[in-house]
KETOR-950087 format. One record per residue (C-alpha): residue in three letters; x, y, z. Coordinates in steps of 0.05 Angstrom, whole numbers, plus 32768, in hexadecimal, padded with zeros to 4 digits. Example, Ala and Ser with C-alpha at 12.3 -4.5 7.8 and 13.67 -1.06 7.14 Angstrom:
! KETOR-950087
   aa  east  north    up
  ala  80F6   7FA6  809C
  ser  8111   7FEB  808F
END
This chain:
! KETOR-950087
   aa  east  north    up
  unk  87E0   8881  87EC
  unk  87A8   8865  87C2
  unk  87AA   883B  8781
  unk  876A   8824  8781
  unk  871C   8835  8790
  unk  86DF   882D  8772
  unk  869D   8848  875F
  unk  8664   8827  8753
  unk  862A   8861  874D
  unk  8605   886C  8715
  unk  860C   88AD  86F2
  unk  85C6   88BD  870D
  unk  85D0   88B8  8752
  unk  8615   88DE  8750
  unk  85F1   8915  8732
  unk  85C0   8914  8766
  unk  85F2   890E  879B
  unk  8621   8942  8782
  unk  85E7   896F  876F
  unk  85F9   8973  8723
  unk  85D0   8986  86EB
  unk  85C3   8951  86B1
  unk  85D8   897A  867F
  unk  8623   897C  86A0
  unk  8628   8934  86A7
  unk  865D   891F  8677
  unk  8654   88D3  8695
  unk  8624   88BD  8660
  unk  860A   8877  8678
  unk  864F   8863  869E
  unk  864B   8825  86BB
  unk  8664   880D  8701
  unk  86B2   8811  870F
  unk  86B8   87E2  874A
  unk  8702   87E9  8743
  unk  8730   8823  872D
  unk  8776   8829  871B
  unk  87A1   8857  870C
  unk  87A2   887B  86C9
  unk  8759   8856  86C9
  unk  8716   8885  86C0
  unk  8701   88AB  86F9
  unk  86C7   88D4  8702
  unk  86CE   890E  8720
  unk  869D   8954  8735
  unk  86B9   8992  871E
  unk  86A7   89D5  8709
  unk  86A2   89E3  86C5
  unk  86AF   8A27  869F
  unk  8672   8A41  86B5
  unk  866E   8A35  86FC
  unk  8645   89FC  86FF
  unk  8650   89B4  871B
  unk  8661   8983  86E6
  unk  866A   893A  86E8
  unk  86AD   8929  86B9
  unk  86D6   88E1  86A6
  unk  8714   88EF  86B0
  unk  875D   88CE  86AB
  unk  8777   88AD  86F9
  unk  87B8   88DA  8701
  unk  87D3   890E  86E5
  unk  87FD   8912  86B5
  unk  884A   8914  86C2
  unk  887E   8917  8686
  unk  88B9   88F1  8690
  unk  8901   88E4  8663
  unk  892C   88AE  8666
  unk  8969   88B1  869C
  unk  8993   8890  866B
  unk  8986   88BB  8624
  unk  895C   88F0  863E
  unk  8921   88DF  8607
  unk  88DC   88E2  8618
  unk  88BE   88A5  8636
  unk  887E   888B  8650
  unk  8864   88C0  8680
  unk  8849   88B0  86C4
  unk  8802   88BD  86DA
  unk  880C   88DA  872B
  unk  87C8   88C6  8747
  unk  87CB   88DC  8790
  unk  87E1   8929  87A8
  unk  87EF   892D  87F1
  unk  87D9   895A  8818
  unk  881D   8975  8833
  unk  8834   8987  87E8
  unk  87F2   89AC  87CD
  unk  880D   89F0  87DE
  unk  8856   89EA  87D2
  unk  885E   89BF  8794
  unk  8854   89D8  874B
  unk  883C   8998  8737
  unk  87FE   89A1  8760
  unk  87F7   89E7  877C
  unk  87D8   8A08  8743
  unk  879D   89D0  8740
  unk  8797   89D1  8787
  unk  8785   8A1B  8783
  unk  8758   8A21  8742
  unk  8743   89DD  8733
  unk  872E   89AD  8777
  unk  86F9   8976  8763
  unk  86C9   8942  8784
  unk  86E3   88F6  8778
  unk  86A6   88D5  8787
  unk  86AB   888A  87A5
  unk  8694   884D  87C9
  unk  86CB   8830  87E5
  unk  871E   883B  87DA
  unk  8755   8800  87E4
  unk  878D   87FA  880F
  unk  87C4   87BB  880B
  unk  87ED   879E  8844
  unk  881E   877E  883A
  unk  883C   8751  87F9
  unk  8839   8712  87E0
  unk  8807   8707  87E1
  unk  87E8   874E  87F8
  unk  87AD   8758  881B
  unk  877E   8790  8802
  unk  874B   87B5  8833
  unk  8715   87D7  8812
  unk  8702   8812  883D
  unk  86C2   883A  883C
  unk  8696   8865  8868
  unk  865B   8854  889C
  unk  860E   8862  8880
  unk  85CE   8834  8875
  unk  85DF   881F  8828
  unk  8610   87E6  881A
  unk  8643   880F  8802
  unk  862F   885E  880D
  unk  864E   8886  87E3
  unk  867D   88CA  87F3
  unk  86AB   88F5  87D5
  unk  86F9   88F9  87D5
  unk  871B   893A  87CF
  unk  8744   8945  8786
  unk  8766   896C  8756
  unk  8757   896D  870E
  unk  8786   898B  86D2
  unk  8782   8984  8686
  unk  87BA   8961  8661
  unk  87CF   8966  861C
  unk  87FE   8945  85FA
  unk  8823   88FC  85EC
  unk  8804   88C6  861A
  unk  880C   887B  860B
  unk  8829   8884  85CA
  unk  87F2   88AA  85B6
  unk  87DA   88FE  85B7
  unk  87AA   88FB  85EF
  unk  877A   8938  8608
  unk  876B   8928  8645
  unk  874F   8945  868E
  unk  876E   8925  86C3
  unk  8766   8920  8708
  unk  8786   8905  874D
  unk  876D   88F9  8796
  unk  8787   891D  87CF
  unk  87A7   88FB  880A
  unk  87B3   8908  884A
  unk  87C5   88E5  8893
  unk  87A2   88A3  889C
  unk  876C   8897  88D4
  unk  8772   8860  8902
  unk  8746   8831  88D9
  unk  876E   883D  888D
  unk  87B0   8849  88BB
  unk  87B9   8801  88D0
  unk  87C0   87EE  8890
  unk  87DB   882D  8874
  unk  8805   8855  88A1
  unk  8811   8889  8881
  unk  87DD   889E  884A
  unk  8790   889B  8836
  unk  8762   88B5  880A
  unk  8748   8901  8829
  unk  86FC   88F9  8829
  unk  86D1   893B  8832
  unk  8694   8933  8852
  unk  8655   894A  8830
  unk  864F   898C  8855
  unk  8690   89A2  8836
  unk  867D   8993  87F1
  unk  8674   89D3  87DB
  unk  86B2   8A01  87FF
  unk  86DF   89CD  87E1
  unk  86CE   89D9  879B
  unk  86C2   8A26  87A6
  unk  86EA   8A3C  87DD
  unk  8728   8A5A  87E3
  unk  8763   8A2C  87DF
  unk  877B   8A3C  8830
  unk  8734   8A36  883E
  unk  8727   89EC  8813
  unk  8770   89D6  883C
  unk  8750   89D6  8880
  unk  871A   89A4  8860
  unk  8758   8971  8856
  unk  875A   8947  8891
  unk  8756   88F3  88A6
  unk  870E   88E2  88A8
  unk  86F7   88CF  88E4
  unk  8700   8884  88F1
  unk  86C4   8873  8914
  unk  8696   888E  88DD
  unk  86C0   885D  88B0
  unk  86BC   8812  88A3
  unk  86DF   87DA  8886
  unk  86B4   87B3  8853
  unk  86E8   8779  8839
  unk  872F   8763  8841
  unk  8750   8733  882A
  unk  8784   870E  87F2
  unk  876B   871C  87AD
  unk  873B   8757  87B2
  unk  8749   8780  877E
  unk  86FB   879A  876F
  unk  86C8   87B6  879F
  unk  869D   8772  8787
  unk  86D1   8742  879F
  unk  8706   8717  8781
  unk  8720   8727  8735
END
């Protein structure tokens, strides 16, 4: 699984990139996220009402309600911020966003940690002539509603989709990564139907991947916290 990625494009060149219209960017003038976390914002390309591609913030992890095993009350719920692939047809939680509402998580690198104490995190990304190119993981967006951190919160949320790891993300990772789409698949993930936009969830090849930095400490895409 993956608890941590960044992205560190400027609105403008995700809209270029993802082929968005100005007047759908939501982004305003977001700066760089060279690390985020769960229940952290994510950006994310989706289709709005209308059709059209539309860059949105949204909340790291959907939204799961939860009680208390001891009085059955209403506690804190938990944000669920990867889907893998194996469940999107079968489970309720995610089958109904797989099939109406898949989304573009763009990025620059995602993290992987081996190991504890102290951990060692790998930041992963893929091969191209920038520093860090950027690409797109596959997602899942839903709107949430309701009591969130104490507070009402309306909220669209979103997760990343994962799915068997490559040899590169698998030696630290065995058994998950991050599904990234490659740019000719854009489109039939967001539009396609949902048997059709499954075939598109595979590991990404490993030798168009590359490791950029590994080591104790490196919780951000810019080095040590």
């Amino acid at each position: 699984m993956c608890n941590l990625y960044s992205n560190t494009m400027p609105p403008a060149a995700m809209r270029q990139l993802f082929a968005v219209d100005a007047q759908h960017d939501q982004l305003g003038n977001a700066e760089p996220l060279p690390a985020i976390f769960p229940k952290g914002t994510a950006p994310v390309v989706a289709l709005n009402d209308d059709g059209d591609r539309a860059l949105w913030k949204t909340h790291w992890g959907f939204v799961l309600p939860q009680v208390s095993k001891k009085t059955g009350d209403p506690i804190q719920p938990k944000a669920v911020n990867n889907a893998r692939d194996d469940k999107l047809q079968t489970s309720s939680f995610w089958k109904k966003s797989f099939v109406e509402r898949r989304c573009l998580i763009p990025a620059t690198s995602f993290c992987e940690a081996k190991g504890r104490n102290p951990a060692t995190y790998v930041w992963f990304g893929v091969n191209g002539e920038d520093a860090r190119p950027p690409f797109a993981l596959a997602g899942v967006w839903r709107a949430f509603n309701g009591n969130y951190g104490g507070e009402h919160c309306d909220l669209i949320t979103s997760s990343m989709i994962t799915t068997t790891p490559n040899e590169l993300v698998g030696d630290t990772h065995p058994d998950r990564m991050p599904a990234i789409l490659h740019p000719e698949d854009y489109e039939e993930w967001l539009t396609s139907e949902p048997e059709v936009a499954f075939k598109l969830i595979r590991p990404f090849p490993t030798e168009k991947m590359v490791i950029y930095q590994s080591g104790e400490g490196l919780k951000s895409d810019w080095g040590d916290l």
